[in-house]
N, C-alpha and C positions, 0 to 999 in steps of 0.2 A: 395704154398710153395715158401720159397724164397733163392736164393743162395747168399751168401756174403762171402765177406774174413773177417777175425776179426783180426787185424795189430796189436801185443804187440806192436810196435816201439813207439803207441801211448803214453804206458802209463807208471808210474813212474818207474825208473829203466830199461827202455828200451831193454825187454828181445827181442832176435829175434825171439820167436816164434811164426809163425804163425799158426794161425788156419784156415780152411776150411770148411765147409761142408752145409749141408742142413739142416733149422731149417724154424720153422712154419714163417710165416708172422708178427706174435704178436711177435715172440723173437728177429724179424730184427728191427721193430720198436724200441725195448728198448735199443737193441744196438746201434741202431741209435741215440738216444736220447742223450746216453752218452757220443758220438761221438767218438767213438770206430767200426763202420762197415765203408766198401770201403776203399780201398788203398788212400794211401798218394800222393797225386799227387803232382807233380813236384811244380806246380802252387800254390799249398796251402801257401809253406812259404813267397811265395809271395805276396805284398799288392795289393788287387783288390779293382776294382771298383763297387760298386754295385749297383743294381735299384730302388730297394724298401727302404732299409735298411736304416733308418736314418746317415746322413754322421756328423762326430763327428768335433768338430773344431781342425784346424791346425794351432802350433804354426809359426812364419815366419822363413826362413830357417836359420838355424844356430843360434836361437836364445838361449841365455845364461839360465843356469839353473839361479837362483837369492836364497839366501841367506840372509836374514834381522835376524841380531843378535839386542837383546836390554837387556842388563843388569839392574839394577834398583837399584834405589839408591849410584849409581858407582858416586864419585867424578871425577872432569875433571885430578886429576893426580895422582889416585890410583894405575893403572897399571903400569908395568914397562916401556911397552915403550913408555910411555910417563913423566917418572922422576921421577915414583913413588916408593915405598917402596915393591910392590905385585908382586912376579913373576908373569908373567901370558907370559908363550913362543907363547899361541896358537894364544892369539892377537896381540903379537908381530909379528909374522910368518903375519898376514895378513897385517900389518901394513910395514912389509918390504917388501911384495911382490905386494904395491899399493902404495898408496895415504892415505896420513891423514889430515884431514881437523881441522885445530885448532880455527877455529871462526866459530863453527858449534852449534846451538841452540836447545834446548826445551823450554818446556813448564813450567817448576820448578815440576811439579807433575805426579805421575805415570799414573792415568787415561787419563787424557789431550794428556800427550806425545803421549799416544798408539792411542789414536782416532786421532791426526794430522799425527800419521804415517801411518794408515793402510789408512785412506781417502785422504791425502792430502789437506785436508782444516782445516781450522783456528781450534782450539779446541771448542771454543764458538760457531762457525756454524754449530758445529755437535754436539750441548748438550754437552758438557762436558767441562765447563768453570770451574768445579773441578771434584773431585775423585767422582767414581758412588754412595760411601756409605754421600756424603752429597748432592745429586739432591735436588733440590727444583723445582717450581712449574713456571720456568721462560723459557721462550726462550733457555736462551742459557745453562742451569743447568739442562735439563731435564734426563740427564744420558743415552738419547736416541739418535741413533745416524740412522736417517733417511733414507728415502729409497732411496732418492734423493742426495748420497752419497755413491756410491759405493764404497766396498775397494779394495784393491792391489789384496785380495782374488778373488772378484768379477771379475775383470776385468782380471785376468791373464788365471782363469779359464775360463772362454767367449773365450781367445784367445788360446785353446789349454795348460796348463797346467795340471801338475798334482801339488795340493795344499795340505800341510798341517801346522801343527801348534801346535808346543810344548811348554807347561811354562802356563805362567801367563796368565789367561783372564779376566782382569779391565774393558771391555765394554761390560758387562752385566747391564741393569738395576737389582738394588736388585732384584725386586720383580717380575722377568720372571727366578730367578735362583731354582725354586723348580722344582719338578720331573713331572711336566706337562708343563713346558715350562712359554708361549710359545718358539720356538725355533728358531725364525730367527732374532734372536740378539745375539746366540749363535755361534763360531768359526763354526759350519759348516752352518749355516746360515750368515757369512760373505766371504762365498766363498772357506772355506777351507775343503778337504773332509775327512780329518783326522785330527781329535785333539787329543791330549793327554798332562792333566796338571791340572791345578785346575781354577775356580773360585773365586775373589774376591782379596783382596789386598794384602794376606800374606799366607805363608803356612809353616808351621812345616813343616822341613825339614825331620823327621824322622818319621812323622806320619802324613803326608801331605791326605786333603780332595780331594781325584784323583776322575779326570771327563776323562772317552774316549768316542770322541763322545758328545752322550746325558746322557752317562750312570752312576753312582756313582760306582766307583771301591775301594777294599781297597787293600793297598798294602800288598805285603805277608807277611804274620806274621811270617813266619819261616825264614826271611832274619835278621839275626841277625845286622849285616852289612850297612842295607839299611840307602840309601840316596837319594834324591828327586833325586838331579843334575848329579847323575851315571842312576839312572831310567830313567831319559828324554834322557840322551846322548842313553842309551840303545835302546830306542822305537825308536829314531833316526835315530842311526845304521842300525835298522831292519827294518825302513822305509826302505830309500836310497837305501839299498841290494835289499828290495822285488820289487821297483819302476824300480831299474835298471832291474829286472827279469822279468817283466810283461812289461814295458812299455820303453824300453831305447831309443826308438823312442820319445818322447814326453820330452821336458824342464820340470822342477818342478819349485816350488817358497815354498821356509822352510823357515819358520819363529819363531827362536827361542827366549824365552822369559824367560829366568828363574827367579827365585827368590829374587837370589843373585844380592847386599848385603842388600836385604831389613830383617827386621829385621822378623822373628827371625834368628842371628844369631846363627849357629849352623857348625860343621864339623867333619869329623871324627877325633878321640882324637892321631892318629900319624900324622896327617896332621898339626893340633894343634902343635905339640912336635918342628916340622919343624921350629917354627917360637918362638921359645922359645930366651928369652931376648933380641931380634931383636929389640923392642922398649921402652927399657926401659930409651932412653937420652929422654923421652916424648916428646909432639905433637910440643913447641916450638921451638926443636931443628930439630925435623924430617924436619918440614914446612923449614928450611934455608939449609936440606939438599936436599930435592926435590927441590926446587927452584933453587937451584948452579945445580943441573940435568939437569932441565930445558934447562936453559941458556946455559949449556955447548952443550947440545943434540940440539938445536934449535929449541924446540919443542915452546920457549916462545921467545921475541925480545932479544935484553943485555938489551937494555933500560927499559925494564920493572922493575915496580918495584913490592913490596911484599902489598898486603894490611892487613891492623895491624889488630890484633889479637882485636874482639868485648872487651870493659871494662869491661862489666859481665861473660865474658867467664877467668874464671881461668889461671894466668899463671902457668906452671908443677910447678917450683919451690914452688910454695904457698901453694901446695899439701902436705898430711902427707904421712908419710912412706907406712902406708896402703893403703891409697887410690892412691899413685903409683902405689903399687903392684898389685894390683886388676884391676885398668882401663889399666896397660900394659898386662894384660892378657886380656882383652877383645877386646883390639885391637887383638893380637895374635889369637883370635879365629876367628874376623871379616876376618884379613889378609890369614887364612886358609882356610875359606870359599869360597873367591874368586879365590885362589891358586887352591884349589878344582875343583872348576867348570870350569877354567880355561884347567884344566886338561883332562876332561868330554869332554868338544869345540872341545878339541885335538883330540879326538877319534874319533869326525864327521867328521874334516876333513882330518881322515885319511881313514877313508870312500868312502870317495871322491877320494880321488888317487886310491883307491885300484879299484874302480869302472872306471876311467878313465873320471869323471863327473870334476876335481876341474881347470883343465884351463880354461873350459869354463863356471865357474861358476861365477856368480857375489858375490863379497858380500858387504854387506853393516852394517860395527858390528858398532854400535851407544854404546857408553860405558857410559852408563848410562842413564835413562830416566827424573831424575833431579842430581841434585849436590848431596853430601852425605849430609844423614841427621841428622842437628844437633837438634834432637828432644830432647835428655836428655841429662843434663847438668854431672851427675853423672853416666850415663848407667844404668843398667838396670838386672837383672837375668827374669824379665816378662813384656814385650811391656805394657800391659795389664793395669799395674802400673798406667800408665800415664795418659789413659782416665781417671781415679776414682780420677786423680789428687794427687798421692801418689808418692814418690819419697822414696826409701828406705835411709835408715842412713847406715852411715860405714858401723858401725859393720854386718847392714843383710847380708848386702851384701858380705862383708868376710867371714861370716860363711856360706856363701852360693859358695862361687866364683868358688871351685872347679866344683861345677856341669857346669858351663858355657859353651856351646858350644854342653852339650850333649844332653838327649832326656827329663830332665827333667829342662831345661832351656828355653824361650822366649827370649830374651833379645836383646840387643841394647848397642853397645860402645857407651861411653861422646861423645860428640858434639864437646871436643876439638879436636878429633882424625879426625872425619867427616871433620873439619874446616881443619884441615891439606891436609888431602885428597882433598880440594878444592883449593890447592896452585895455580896459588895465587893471585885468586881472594877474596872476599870478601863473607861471607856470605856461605848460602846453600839452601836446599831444602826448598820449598815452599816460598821462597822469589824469587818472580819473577822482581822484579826492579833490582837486583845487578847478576854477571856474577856468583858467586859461584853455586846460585839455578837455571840458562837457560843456561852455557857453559858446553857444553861436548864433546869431541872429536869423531870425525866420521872416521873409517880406510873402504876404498874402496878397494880393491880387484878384480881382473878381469886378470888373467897372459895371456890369450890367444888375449886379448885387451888392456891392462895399460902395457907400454912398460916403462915407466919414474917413475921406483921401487923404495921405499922407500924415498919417497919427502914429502915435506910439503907444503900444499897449505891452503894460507891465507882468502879466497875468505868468506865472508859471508854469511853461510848460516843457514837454521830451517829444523826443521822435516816435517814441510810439503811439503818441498822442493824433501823429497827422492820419494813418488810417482809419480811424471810427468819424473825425475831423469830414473828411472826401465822402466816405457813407453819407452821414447827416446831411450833407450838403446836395448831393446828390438825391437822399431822398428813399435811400435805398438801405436794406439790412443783410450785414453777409449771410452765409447761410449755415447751419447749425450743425451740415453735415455734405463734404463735399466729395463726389467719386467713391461714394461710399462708409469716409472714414468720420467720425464725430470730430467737430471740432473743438481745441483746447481753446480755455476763455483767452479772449483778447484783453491785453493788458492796461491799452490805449486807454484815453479819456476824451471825447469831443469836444474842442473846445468851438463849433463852428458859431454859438450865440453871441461869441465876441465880434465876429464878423459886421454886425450891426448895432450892438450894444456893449458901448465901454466900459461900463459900470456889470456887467454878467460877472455872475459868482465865479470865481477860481475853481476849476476844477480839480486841480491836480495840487496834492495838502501832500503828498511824501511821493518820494523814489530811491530808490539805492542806486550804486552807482558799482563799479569795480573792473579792474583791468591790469594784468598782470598783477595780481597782489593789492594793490595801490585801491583804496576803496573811502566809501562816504555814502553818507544817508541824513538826505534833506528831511522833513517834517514842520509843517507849519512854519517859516522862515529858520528854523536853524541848520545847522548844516553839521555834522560831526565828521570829520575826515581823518585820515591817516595823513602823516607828515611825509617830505620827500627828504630821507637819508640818502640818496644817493645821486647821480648824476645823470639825468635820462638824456642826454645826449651822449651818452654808452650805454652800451648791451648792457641788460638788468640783470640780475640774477642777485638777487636779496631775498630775505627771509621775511614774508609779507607780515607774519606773526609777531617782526623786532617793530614794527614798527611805530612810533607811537600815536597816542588819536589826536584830535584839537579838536575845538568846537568855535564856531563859528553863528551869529544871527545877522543872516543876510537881509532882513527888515532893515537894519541900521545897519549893516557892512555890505554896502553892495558892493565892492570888490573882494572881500572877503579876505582883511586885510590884516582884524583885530584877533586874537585867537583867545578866547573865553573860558578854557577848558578846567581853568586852574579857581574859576570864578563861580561855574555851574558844574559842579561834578554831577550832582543828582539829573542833571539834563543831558550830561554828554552819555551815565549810566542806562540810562532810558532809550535814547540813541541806538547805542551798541546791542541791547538786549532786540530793538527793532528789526536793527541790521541783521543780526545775526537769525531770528526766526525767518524773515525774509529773502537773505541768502539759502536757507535751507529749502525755502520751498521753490525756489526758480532752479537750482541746479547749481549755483555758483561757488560749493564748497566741491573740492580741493581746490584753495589756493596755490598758487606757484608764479613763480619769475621767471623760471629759467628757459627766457627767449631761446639762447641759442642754442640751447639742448632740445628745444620742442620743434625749433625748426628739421632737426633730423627727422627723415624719412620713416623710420624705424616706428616709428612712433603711431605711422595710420596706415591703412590699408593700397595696397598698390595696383597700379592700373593693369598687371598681367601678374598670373601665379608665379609663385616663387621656384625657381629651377636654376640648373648647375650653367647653364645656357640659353640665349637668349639668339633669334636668326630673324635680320633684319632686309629687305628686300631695295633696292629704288625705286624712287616716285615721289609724288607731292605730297604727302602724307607730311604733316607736322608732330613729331609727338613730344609732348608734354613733358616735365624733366618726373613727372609718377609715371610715366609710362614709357622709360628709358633708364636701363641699369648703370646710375652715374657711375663717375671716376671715383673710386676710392684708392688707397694706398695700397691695395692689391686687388688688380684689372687688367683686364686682356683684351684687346677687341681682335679677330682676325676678318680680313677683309681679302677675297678672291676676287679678284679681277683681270681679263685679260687686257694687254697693252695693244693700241694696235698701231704705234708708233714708238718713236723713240723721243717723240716731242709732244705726248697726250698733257693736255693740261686740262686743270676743274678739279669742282670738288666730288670728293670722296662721301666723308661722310663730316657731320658737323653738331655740335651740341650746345647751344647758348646766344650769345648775341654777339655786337663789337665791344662788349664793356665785360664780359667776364663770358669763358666757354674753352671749346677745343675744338679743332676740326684738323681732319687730315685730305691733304690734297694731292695733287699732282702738278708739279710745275715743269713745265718743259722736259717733260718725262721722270722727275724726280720726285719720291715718293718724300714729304714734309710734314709733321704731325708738330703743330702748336697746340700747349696747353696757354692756355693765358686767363685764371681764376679773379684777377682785376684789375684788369684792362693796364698794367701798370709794365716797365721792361722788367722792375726789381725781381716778379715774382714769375715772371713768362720764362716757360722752359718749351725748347724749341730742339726737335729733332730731325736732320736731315740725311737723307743719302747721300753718298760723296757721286754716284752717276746715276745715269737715267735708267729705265729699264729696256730692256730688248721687246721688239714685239713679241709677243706670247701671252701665255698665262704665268700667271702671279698669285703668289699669297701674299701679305703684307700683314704683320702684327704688329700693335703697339702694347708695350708693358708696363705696369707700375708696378716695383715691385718695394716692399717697407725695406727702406734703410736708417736704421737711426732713429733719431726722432721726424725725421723728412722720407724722402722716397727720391727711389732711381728710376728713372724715366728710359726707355730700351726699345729702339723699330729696329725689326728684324726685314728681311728680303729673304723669302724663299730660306727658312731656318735659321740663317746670319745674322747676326747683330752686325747692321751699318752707323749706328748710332747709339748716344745716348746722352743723359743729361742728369743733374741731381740737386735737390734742394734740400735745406736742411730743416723745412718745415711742409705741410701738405697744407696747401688752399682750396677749401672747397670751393665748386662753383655750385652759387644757391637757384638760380633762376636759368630760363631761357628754352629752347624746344631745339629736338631734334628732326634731320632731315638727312639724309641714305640719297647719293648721289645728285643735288640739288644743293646751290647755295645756302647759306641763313637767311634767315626773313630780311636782315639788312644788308646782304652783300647784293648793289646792283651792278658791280662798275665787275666781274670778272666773268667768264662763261658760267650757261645757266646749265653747263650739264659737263659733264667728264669727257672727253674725246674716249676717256679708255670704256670699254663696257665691263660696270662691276654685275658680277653676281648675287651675292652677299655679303653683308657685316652681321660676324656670328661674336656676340660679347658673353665672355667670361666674366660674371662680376665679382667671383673671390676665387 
């Protein structure tokens, strides 16, 4: 027998009652297990030392919690405090309580950016010389990002942090992003112990594909409400609280990454109302009102000047009445999005105060991961458009415009409005030779260490720059060899001395730059670039070789306006001999353009071996479009199922989202197979039964087989062709996941399961 006390003070709610008495041996044990027997000793809430017990790491004293914000597709002066048109208080508030750095660089690309910030080395040295959905089979394009490459995650965790990681995650390879992994290319395989956010490049804001973790989550279907950018600030929040509750001993490192403003633009419709005829003198006039911003705030020199609007880019005036109306409202909905989320920031760091974590918090909000992007000329009601090379007319688009912004929109504001937002420089996303698509403003934050509040510091710097940056400041040095592997040098440069002295040497005298072809290489204020021949709000595919160079000295062109090339040959010569040794040693030779030939499949390794056959089960399993043998122009899928009505309805099987995909259902007994590649009726080809099925068993096939330059579309019942359909062109669908008897991640409104019970979907993919 054994005696113990049993202490309530232990446990929730801290009743005082204690208990006492005599109970067997086996009931001291269990008590004991749950760590509820023997009094509370003095000594307990105190930190000891122990013998056995592995000792965990300790961050160095006093070490700053850190903070890395990174917005995406944020032009360098969309926000307000930097002369733009978008409230945004919450980045203001860090930008007035630090430093902002106005010759602060990326990558032109979202991928890129995020692999130069989380490792601190060139984006080429770590695989990702573009976005992960165009990897090829090169050095520096493998979409992989090595083990000889630690991230900020890796390394802050090693030294005592607690890590995690909300938003966007672009450094997945495709084809490690299905429900087996592998997973150490994943957020918690880069060091961070909590994620929560999505995979891949874009996410419906209101029907967004959520990962926590490893896990596929859907968001709640009964949040009438929901919004991605309130969800993340939410999980945030409830970080922060639970970290401060369990661990207020130990620094963190959050690293938020959200959406916004990559496209689909989307917001809620009073946030939308907020920003009603705000722009409607259009992007010509906007751009000369930011700019006098600028200048007057000092966020830009006086001497600067404005770089001119591209000749194929529209000026507003030339516009019809509709097509005013309509791109001023999509601005309005882009400008609410960011207002939005802006809002959401707010909430985390009020978080922070409330906790007592935000003076000694670092931050570091990068406002944008390239320039805005001027992908579409005309915007957009579906991204999707674009790939298949379609551009809506006026009128779709008017009769469509109301939906903008809500849950049955994708889209994307004109490239004029982007262009504006890149005041004023030249250009935008994915041109990496000119300042529109590599500058963006960096606001620092630090009140219990930046004493020299709301300044502006000119000093030159890159995203690779912020990891050595977080080391210094922190106190700490990565480590030279991690898990075994040696580490490659970190590319970065620290600039953390600027933090308290304005006058600190520049660290950073050169960088090369390059993205699709399109390239430049800074050195001591000049800048040598390649020119834009062509139209980057279309798919590129140019010859990076035609291109011709300029030169540029950003000392006296700080927009980079004046082009010199013809005036310093021997400087631009110099230049290009740099670039070119440079590109050689990062990885960044082969050159190419050809987006839409690299987004094929074909091109990187696939989430399941290659076979004549492929046997798919039901369940909640999501998989990935690497880890699903898409539709091509010759495909088969057959699916067994028994009916156990004549009235089973639900889904079958399904591939993509509500903006481009296929799915095959069951309606009122009726066997339905929709293609629908962008989201549009022009190109949706739609297959029906003419009756329902009998109860029994079933085969049900759908067939693509090549006709022509298009394809014939053919569902079969039980051998029969009951249908079919033809187009004289084939539309890929590039994005979205699959699901085997279970909705899409965005269908909440029809049954979550089939009435009929399938067996399998077995796909033939040629």
């Amino acid at each position: 027998m054994a005696k113990f006390a049993f202490d309530n003070t232990r446990l929730p709610g801290k009743s005082q009652l204690l208990l006492a008495g005599i109970v067997p041996a086996g009931w001291a044990c269990i008590a004991l297990a749950f760590g509820m027997a023997g009094p509370l000793a003095a000594e307990d809430s105190e930190v000891r030392e122990w013998n056995h017990y592995p000792s965990s790491a300790q961050a160095p004293d006093g070490a700053p919690n850190v903070l890395v914000v990174l917005t995406d597709d944020v032009g360098f002066s969309a926000a307000s405090g930097l002369g733009g048109p978008i409230p945004t208080p919450a980045f203001d508030s860090v930008m007035q309580n630090g430093i902002t750095y106005t010759r602060f660089h990326v990558t032109a690309m979202c991928s890129p950016t995020r692999a130069a910030l989380l490792t601190g080395r060139n984006h080429h040295a770590v695989g990702f010389g573009a976005i992960a959905n165009v990897a090829v089979d090169e050095p520096g394009y493998t979409s992989v990002i090595p083990d000889s490459a630690a991230t900020i995650g890796d390394v802050l965790k090693m030294n005592g942090y607690a890590t995690a990681f909300f938003g966007k995650n672009h450094n997945t390879p495709e084809w490690e992003t299905g429900p087996l992994g592998p997973f150490e290319r994943w957020p918690n395989g880069f060091g961070f112990d909590y994620f929560y956010g999505f995979n891949g490049p874009a996410a419906d804001q209101i029907n967004p594909e959520l990962v926590e973790n490893r896990n596929t989550v859907r968001r709640d279907p009964a949040d009438e409400d929901y919004f991605l950018d309130r969800d993340l600030a939410d999980h945030m929040v409830e970080w922060i609280h639970m970290q401060d509750t369990l661990q207020d001993h130990k620094p963190f490192l959050l690293y938020f990454a959200p959406g916004t403003m990559h496209a689909p633009q989307q917001a809620p419709s009073d946030w939308i109302e907020k920003f009603d005829g705000q722009y409607d003198q259009g992007w010509d006039v906007l751009r000369e009102e930011i700019f006098a911003r600028q200048k007057a705030m000092g966020i830009i020199p006086a001497d600067a000047e404005l770089a001119p609007r591209p000749a194929n880019m529209p000026a507003w005036d030339s516009l019809t009445d509709s097509q005013r109306s309509n791109y001023a409202y999509l601005m309005e909905v882009a400008a609410a999005q960011m207002a939005f989320m802006d809002f959401q920031f707010g909430r985390v760091l009020d978080a922070l105060r409330e906790t007592g974590e935000l003076d000694n918090t670092l931050i570091l909000y990068v406002q944008g991961d390239n320039g805005g992007a001027i992908h579409e000329l005309a915007g957009s009601m579906n991204a999707y458009e674009g790939f298949a090379q379609i551009e809506s007319t006026d009128a779709e688009l008017s009769a469509r415009i109301h939906l903008a912004g809500g849950e049955d929109s994708f889209g994307n504001y004109p490239a004029g409005w982007a262009f504006a937002l890149n005041t004023p420089f030249p250009w935008g996303k994915a041109v990496a030779s000119h300042l529109g698509g590599t500058r963006n403003a960096l606001a620092v934050s630090w009140p219990q260490h930046i004493a020299d509040r709301g300044t502006i510091r000119s000093h030159y710097t890159h995203v690779i720059d912020l990891a050595p940056t977080i080391y210094e400041a922190i106190g700490i040095t990565p480590p030279a060899v991690v898990d075994g592997v040696e580490q490659q040098p970190i590319d970065g440069l620290s600039f953390a001395a600027t933090f308290t002295d304005a006058n600190a040497t520049e660290v950073r005298s050169e960088q090369y730059y390059e993205m699709l072809g399109s390239r430049a290489y800074y050195k001591d204020g000049w800048l040598a670039a390649t020119g834009v021949t062509w139209d980057p709000w279309r798919i590129p595919d140019y010859d990076p070789a035609s291109l011709p160079w300029e030169l540029y000295n950003l000392d006296e062109d700080f927009s980079q306006v004046n082009n010199l090339a013809s005036e310093h040959p021997e400087k631009l010569a110099e230049l290009l001999a740099e670039f070119d040794e440079t590109a050689g040693r990062y990885n960044v030779y082969p050159l190419a353009s050809d987006y839409l030939a690299r987004l094929d499949p074909s091109n990187r390794p696939h989430a399941v071996q290659p076979a004549d056959s492929y046997t798919y089960y039901p369940g909640n399993w999501r998989y990935p479009i690497a880890a699903w043998p898409n539709v091509t122009p010759n495909w088969e899928a057959t699916v067994d199922l028994t009916a156990n009505s004549s009235a089973d309805s639900g889904p079958v099987f399904g591939m993509g989202m509500r903006f481009t995909g296929y799915r095959l259902a069951m309606e009122n007994g009726v066997p339905v197979f929709i293609y629908d590649p962008t989201g549009r009726e022009e190109e949706r080809m739609t297959v029906r039964a003419a009756e329902p099925l009998a109860p029994g068993d079933h085969r049900i096939t759908v067939r693509f087989t090549p006709e022509g330059s298009g394809v014939r579309l053919a569902l079969s019942v039980n051998g029969q062709v009951v249908a079919q359909a033809t187009d004289d062109r084939f539309y890929r669908v590039f994005n979205g996941a699959a699901l085997v008897g279970r909705p899409l991640i965005d269908d909440r409104t029809g049954p979550r399961e089939c009435d009929c019970d399938i067996n399998s979907v077995t796909i033939n993919p040629s």
